[in-house]
BAGU-829621 format. One line per field, with one value per atom (N, C-alpha, C): atom name; chain; z, y, x; residue number from 1. Coordinates in nm, 4 decimals, padded with zeros to 6 digits. Example, Ala and Ser with C-alpha at 12.3 -4.5 7.8 and 13.67 -1.06 7.14 Angstrom:
BEGIN
atom <- (N; CA; C; N; CA; C) .
kette <- (A; A; A; A; A; A) .
z <- (00.7800; 00.7800; 00.7800; 00.7080; 00.7140; 00.7870) .
y <- (-00.5690; -00.4500; -00.3300; -00.2250; -00.1060; 00.0030) .
x <- (01.3190; 01.2300; 01.3200; 01.2850; 01.3670; 01.2900) .
nr <- (1; 1; 1; 2; 2; 2) .
***
This chain:
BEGIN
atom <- (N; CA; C; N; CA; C; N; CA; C; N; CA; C; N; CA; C; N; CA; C; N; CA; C; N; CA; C; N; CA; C; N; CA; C; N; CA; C; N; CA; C; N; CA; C; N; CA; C; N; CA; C; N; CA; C; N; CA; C; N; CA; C; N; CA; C; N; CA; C; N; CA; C; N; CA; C; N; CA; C; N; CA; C; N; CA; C; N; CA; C; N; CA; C; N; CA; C; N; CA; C; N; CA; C; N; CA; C; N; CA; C; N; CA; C; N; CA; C; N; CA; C; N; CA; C; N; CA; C; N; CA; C; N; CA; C; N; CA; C; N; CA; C; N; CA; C; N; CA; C; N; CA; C; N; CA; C; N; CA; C; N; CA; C; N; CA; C; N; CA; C; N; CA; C; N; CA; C; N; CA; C; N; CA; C; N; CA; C; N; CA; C; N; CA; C; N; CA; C; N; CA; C; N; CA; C; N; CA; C; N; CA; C; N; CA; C; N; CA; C; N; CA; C; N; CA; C; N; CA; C; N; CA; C; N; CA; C; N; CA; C; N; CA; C; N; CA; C; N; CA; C; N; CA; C; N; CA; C; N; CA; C; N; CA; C; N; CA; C; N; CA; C; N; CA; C; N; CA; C; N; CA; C; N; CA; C; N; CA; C; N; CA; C; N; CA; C; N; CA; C; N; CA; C; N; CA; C; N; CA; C; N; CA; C; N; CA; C; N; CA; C; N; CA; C; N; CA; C; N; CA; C; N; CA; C; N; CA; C; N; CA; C; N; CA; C; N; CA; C; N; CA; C; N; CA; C; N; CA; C; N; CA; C; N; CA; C; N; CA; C; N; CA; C; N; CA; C; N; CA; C; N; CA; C; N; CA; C; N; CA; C; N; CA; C; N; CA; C; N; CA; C; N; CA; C; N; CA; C; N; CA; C; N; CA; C; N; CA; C; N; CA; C; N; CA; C; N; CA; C; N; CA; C; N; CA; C; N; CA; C; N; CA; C; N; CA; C; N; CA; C; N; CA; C; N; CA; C; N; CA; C; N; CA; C; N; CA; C; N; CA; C; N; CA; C; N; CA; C; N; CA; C; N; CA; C; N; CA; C; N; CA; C; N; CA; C; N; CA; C; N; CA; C; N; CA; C; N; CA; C; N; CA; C; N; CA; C; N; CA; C; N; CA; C; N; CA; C; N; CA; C; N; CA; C; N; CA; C; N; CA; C; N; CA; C; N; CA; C; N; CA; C) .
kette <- (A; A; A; A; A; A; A; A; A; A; A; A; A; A; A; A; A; A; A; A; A; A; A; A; A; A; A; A; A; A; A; A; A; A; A; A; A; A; A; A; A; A; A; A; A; A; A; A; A; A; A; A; A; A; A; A; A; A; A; A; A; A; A; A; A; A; A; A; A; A; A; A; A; A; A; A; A; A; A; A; A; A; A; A; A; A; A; A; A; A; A; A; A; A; A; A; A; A; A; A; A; A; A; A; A; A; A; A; A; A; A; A; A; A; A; A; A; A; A; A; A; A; A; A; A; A; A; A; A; A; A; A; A; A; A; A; A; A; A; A; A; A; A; A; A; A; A; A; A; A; A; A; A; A; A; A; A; A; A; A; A; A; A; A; A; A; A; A; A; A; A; A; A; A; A; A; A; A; A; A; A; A; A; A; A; A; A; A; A; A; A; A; A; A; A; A; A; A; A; A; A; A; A; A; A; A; A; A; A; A; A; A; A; A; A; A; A; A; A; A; A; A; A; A; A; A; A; A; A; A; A; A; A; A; A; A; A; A; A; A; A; A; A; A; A; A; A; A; A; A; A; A; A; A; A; A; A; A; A; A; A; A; A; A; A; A; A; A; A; A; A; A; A; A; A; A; A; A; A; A; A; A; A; A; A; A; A; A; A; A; A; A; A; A; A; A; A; A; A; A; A; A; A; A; A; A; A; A; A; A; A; A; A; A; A; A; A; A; A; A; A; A; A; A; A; A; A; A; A; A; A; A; A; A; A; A; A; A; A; A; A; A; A; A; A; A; A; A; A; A; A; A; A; A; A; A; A; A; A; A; A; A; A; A; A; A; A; A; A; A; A; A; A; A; A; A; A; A; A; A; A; A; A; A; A; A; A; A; A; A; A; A; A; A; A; A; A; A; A; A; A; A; A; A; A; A; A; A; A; A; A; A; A; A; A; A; A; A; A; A; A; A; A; A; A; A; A; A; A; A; A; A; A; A; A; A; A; A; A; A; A; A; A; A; A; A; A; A; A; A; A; A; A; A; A; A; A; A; A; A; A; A; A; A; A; A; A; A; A; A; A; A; A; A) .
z <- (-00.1881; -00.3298; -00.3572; -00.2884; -00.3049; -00.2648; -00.1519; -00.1343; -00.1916; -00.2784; -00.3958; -00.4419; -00.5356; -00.6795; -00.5939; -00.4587; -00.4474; -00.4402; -00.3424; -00.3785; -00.4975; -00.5699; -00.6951; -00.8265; -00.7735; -00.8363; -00.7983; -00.6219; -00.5852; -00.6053; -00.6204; -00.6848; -00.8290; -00.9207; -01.0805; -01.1275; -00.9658; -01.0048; -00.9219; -00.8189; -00.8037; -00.8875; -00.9607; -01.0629; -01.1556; -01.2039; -01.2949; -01.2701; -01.1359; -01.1178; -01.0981; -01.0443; -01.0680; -01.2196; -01.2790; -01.4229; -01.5282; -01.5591; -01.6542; -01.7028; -01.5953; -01.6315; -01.5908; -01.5491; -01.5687; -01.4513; -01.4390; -01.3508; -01.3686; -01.2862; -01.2657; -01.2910; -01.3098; -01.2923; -01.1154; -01.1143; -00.9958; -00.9332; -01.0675; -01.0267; -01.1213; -01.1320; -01.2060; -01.1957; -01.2448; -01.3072; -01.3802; -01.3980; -01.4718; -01.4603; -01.5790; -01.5582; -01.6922; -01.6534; -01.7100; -01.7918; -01.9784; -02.0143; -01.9898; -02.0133; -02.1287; -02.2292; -02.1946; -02.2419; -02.3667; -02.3574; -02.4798; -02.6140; -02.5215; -02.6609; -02.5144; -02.5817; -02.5055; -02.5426; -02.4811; -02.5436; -02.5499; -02.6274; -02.5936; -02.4801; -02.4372; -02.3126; -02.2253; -02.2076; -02.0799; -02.0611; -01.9811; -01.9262; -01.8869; -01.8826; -01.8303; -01.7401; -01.6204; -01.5274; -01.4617; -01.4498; -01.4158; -01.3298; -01.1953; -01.0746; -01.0600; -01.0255; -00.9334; -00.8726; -00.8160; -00.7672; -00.7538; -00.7373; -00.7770; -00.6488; -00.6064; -00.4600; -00.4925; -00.6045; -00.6178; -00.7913; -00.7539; -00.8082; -00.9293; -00.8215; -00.8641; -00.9893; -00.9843; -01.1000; -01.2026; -01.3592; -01.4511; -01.4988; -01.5553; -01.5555; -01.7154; -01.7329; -01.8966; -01.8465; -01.9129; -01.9461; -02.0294; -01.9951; -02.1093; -02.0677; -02.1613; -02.1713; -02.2219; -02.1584; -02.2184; -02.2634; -02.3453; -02.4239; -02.4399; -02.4485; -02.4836; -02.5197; -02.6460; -02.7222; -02.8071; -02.8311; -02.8822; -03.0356; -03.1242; -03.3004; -03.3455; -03.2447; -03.2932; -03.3238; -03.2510; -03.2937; -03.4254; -03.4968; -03.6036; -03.6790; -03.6354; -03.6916; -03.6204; -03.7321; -03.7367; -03.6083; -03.5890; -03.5113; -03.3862; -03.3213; -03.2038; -03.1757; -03.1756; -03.1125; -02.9777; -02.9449; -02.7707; -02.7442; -02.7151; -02.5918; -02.4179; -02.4359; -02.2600; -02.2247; -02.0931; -02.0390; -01.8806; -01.8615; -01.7457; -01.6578; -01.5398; -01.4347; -01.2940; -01.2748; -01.2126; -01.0529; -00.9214; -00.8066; -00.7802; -00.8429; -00.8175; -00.9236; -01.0047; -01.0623; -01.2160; -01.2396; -01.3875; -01.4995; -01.5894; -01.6785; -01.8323; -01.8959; -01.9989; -02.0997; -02.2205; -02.2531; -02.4167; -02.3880; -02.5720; -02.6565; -02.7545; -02.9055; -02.9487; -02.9089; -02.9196; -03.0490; -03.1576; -03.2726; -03.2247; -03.1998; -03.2099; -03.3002; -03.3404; -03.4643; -03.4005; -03.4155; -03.3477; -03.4437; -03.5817; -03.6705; -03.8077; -03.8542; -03.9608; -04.1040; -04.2158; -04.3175; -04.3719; -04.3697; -04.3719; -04.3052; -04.1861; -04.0425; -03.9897; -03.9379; -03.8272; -03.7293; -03.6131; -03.5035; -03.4389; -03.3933; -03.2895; -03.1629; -03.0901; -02.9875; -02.9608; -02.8588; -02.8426; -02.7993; -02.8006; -02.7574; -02.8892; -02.8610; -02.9956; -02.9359; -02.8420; -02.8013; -02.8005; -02.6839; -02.6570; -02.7025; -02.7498; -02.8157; -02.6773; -02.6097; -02.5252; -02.6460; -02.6161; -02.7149; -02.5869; -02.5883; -02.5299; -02.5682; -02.5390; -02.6235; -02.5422; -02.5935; -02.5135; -02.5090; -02.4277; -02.3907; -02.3897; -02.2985; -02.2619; -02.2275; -02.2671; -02.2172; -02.1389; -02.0257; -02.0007; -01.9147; -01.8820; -01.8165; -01.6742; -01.6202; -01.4943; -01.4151; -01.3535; -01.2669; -01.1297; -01.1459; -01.0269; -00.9177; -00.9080; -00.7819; -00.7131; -00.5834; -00.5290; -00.4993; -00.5303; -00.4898; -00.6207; -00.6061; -00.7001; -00.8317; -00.9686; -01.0507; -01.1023; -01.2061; -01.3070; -01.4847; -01.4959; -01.6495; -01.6444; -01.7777; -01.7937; -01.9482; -02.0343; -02.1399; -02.2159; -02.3387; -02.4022; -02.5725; -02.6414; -02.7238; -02.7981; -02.9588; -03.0796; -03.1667; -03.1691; -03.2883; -03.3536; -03.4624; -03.4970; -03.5120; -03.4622; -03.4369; -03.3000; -03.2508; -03.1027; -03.0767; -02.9904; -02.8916; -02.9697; -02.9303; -02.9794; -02.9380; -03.0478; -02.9656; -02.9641; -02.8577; -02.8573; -02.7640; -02.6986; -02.6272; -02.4904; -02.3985; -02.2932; -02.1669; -02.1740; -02.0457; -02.0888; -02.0518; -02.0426; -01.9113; -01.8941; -01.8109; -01.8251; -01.7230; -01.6999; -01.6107; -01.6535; -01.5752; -01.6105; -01.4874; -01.5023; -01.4164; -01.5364; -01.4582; -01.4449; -01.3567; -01.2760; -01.3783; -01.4347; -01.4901; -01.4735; -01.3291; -01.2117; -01.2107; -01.2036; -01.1873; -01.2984; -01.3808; -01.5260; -01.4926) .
y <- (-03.8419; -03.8115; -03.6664; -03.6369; -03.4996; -03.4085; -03.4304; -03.3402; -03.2988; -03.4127; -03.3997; -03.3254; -03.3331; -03.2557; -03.0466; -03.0743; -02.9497; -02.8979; -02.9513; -02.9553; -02.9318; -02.9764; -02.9581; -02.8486; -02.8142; -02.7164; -02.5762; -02.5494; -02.4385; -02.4428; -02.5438; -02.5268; -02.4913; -02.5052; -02.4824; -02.3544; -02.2902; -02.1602; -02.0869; -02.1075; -02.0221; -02.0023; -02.1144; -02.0567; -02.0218; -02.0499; -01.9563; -01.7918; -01.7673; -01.6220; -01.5907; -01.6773; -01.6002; -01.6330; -01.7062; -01.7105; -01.6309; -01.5945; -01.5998; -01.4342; -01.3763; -01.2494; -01.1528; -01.1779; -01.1013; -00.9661; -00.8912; -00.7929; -00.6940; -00.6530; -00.5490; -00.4271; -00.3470; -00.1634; -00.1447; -00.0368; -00.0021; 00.0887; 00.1285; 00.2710; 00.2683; 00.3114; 00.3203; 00.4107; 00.4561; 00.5095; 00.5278; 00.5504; 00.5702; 00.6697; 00.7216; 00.7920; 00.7410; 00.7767; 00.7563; 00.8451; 00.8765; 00.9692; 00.9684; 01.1517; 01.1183; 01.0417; 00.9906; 00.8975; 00.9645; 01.1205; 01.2251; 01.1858; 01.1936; 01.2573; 01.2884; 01.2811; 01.3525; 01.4913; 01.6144; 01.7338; 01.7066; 01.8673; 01.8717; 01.9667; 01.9999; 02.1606; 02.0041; 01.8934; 01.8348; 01.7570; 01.7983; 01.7142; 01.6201; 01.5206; 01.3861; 01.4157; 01.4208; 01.4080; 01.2998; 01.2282; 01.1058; 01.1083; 01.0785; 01.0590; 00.9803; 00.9744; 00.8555; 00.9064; 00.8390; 00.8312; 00.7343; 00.7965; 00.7913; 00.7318; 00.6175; 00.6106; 00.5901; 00.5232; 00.4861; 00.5791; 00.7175; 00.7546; 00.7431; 00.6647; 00.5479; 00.4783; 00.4332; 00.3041; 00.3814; 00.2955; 00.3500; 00.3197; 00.3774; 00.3055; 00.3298; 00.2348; 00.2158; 00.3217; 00.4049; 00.4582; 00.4068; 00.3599; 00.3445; 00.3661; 00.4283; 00.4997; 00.3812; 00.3421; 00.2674; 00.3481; 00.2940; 00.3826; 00.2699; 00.2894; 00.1785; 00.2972; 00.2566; 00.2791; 00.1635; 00.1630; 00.1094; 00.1339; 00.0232; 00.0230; 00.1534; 00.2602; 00.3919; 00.4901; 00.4378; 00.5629; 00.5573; 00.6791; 00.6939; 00.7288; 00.6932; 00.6996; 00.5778; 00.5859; 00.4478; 00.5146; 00.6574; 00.6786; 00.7631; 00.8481; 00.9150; 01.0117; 01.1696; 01.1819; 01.2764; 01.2657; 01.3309; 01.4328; 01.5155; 01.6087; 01.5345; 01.5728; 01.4608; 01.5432; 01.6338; 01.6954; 01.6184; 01.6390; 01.5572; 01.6413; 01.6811; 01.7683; 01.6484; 01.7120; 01.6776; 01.7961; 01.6557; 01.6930; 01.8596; 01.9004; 02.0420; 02.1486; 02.1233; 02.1974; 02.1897; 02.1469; 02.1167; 02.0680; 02.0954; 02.0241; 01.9685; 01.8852; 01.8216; 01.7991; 01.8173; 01.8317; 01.7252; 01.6412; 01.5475; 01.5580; 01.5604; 01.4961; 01.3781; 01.2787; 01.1516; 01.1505; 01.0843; 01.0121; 00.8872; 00.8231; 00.6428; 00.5988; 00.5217; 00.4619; 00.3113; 00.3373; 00.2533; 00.0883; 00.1304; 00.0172; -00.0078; -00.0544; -00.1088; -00.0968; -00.0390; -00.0015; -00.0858; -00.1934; -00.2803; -00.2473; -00.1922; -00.1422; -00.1959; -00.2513; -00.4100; -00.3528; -00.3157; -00.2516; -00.3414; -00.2750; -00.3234; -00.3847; -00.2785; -00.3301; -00.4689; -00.5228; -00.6422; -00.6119; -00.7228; -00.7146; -00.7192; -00.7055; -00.6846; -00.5835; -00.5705; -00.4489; -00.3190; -00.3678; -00.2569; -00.2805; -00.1844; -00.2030; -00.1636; -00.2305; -00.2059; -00.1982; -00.0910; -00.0419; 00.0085; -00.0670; -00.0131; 00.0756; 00.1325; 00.2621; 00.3325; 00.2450; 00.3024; 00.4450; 00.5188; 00.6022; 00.6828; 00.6194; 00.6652; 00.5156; 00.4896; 00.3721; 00.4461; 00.3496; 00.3784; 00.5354; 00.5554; 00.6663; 00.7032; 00.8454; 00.7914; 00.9612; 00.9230; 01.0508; 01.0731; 01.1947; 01.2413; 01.2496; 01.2954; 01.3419; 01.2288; 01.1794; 01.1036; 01.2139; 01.1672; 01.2037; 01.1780; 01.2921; 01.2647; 01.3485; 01.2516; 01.2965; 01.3397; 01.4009; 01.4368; 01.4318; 01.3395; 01.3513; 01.4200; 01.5195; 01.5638; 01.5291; 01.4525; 01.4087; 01.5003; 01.5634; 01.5809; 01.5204; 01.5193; 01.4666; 01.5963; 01.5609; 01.6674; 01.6642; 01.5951; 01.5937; 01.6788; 01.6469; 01.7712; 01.7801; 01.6605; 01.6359; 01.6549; 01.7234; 01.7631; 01.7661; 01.6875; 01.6227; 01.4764; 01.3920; 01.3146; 01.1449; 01.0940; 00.9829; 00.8380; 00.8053; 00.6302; 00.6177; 00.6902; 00.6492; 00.6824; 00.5511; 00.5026; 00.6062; 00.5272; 00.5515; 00.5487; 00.6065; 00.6386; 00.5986; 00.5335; 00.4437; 00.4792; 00.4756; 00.5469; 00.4259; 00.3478; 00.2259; 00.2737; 00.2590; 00.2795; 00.1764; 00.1153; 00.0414; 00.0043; -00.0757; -00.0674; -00.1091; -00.0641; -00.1330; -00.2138; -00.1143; -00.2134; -00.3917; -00.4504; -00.5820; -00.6362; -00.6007; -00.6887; -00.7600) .
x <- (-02.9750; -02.9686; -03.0106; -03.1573; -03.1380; -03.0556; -02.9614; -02.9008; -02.7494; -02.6924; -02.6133; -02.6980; -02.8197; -02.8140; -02.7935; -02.8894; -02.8811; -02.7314; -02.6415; -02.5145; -02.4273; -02.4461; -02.3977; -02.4696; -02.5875; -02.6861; -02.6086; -02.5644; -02.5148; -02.3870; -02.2874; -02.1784; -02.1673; -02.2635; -02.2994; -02.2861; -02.4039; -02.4717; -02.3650; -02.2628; -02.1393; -02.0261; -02.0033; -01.9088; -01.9018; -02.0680; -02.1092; -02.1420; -02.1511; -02.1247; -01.9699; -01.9222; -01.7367; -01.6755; -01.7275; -01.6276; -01.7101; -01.8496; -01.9146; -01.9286; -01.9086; -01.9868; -01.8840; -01.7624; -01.6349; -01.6826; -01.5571; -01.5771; -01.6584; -01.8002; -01.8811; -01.8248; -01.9389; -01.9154; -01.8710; -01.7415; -01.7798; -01.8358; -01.9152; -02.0570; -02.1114; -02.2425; -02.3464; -02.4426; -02.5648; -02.6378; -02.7728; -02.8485; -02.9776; -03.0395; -03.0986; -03.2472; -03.3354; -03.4507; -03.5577; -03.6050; -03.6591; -03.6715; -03.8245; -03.8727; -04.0177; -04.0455; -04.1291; -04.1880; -04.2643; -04.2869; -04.3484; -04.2259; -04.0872; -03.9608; -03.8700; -03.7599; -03.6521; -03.6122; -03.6533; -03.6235; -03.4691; -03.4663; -03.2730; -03.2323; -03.3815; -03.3495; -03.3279; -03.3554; -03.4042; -03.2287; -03.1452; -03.0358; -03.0688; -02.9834; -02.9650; -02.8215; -02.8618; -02.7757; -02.7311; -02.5898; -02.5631; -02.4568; -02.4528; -02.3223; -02.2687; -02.1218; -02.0296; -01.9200; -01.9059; -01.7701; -01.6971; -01.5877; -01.4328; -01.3554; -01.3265; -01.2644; -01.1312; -01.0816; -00.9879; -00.9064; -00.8568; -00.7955; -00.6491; -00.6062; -00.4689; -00.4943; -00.6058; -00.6462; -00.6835; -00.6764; -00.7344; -00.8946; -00.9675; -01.1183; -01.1690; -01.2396; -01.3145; -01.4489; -01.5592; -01.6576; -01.7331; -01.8625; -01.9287; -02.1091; -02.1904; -02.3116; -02.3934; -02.5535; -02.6200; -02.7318; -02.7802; -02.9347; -03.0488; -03.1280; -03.2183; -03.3801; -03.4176; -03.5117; -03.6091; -03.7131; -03.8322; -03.7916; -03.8403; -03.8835; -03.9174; -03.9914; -04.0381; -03.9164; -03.7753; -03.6996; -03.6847; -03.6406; -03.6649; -03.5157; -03.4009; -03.2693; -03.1806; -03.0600; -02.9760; -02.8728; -02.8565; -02.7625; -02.8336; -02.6923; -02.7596; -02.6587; -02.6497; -02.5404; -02.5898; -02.4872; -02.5091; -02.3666; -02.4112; -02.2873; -02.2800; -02.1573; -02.1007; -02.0387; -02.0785; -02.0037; -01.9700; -01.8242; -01.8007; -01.7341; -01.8376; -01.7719; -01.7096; -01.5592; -01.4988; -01.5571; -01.5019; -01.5070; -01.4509; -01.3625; -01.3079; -01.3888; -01.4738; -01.5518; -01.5350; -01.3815; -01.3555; -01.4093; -01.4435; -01.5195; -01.4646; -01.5055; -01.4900; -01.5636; -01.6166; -01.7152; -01.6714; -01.7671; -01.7124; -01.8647; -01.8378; -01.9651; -01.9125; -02.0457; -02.0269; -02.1460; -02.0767; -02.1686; -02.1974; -02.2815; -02.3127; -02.4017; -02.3421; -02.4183; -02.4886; -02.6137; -02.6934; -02.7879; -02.7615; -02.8084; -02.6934; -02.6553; -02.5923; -02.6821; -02.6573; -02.6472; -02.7806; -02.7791; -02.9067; -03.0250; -03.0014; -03.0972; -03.1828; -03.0691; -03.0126; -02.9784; -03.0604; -03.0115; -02.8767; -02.7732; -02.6577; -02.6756; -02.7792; -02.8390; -02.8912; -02.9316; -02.9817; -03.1243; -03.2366; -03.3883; -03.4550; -03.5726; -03.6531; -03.7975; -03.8379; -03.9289; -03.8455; -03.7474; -03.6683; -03.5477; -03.4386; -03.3915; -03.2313; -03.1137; -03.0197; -02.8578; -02.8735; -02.6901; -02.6439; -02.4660; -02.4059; -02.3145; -02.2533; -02.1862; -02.0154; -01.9522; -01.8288; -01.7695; -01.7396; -01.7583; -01.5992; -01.5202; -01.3819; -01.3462; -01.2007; -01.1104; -00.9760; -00.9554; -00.7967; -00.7970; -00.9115; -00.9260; -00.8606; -00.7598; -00.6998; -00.7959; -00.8728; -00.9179; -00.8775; -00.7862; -00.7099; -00.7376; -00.8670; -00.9413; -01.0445; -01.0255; -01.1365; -01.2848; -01.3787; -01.4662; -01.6125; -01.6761; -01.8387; -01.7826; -01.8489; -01.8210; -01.9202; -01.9624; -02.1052; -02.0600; -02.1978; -02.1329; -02.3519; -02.3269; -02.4260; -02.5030; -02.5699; -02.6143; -02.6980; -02.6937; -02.8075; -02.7828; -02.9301; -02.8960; -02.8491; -02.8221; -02.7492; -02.8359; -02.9971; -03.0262; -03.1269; -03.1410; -03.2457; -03.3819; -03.4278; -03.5787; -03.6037; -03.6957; -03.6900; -03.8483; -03.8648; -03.8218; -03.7913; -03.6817; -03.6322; -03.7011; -03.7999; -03.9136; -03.8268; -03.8780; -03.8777; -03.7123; -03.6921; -03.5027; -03.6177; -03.5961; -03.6667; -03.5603; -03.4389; -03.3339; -03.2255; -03.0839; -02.9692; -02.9217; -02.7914; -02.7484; -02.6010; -02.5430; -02.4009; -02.2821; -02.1854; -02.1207; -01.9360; -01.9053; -01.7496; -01.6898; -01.5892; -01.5479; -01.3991; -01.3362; -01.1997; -01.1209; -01.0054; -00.9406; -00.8061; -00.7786; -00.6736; -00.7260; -00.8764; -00.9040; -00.8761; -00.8427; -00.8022; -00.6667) .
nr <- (1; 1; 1; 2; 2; 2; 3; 3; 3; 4; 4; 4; 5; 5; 5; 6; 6; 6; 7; 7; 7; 8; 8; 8; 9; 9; 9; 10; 10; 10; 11; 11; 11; 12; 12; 12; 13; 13; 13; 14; 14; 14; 15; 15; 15; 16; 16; 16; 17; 17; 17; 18; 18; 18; 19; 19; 19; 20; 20; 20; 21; 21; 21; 22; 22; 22; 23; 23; 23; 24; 24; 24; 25; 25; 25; 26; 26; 26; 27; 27; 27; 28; 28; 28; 29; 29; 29; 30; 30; 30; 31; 31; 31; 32; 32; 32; 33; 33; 33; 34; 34; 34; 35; 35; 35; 36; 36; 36; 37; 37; 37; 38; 38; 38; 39; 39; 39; 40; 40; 40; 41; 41; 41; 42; 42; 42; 43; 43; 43; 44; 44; 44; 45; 45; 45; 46; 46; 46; 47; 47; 47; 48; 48; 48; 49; 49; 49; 50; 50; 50; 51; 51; 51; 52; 52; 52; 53; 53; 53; 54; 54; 54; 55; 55; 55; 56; 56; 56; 57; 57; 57; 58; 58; 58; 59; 59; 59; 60; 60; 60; 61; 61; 61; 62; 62; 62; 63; 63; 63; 64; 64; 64; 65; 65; 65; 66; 66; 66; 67; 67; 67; 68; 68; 68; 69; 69; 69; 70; 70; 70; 71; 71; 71; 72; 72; 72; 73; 73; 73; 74; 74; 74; 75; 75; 75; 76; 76; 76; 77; 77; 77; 78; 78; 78; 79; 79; 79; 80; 80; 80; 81; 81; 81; 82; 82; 82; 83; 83; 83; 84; 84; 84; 85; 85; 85; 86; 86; 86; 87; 87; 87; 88; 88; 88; 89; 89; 89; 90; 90; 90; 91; 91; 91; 92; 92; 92; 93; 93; 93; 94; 94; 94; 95; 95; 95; 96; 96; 96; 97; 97; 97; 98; 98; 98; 99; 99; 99; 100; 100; 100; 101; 101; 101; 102; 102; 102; 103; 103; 103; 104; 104; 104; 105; 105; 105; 106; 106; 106; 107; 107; 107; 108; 108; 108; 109; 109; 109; 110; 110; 110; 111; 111; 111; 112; 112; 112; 113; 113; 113; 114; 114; 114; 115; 115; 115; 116; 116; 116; 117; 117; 117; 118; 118; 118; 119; 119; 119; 120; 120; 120; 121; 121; 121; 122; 122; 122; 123; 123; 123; 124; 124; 124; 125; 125; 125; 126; 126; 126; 127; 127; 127; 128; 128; 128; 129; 129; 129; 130; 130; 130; 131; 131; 131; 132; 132; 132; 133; 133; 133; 134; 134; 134; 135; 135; 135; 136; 136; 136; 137; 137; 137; 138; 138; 138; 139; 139; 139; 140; 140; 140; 141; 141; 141; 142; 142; 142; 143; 143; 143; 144; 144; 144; 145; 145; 145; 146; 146; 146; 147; 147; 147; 148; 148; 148; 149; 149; 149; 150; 150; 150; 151; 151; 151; 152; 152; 152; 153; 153; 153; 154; 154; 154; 155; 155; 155; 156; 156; 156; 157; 157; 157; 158; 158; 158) .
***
């Protein structure tokens, strides 16, 4: 008898990892801010690579901050240096709470927004990419944004 339930416990908990949580990043990312503020001199530097050129890929940036930040939004400069030196550079607005100010994010200490970034993306070149982060805003050093988190993912597995 016990060895049905275990049986059937690891069959539960396998297909709940192949059906539930859909296809992974196939690169990722983090850093950790000051914990003082995030200046705007201080980059956030974030790597991956690229093996599969051919395919197209989604972008998307995570943030996560504490009750102390002190605005509904966030914006950031994204510069994205390519393997041959090329660069790309976007201003991203994200709006991080709703009009009520009802954060988007999920948690309640910490606060996890995800933030899409680029869709449908096709990058030519195999190799290491760099996307470089700072924030845009006008309180400096910018308090309560913990970490920035960087996930790209395949869009050939769809």
């Amino acid at each position: 008898m016990r060895g049905m339930f275990f049986m059937w416990t690891g069959f539960a908990l396998a297909a709940g990892m192949l059906t539930g949580c859909g296809n992974g990043p196939v690169a990722s990312d983090a850093a950790t801010l000051d914990a003082e503020g995030w200046s705007s001199a201080d980059t956030v530097r974030l790597n991956f690579e690229v093996a599969a050129p051919e395919h197209r890929h989604d972008l998307q940036l995570g943030l996560r901050h504490n009750r102390d930040y002190p605005f509904s939004n966030v914006y950031l400069f994204v510069r994205l240096t390519y393997p041959n030196g090329r660069t790309l550079t976007d201003t991203l607005a994200c709006p991080l709470a709703g009009p009520d100010g009802q954060w988007y994010g999920k948690g309640s200490r910490w606060i996890d927004h995800r933030i899409g970034y680029k869709k449908g993306v096709a990058f030519p070149l195999p190799g290491t990419y760099r996307l470089d982060v700072v924030h845009a805003m006008r309180q400096d050093p910018l308090p309560g944004i913990s970490d920035i988190r960087f996930a790209l993912f395949d869009r050939a597995l769809d």
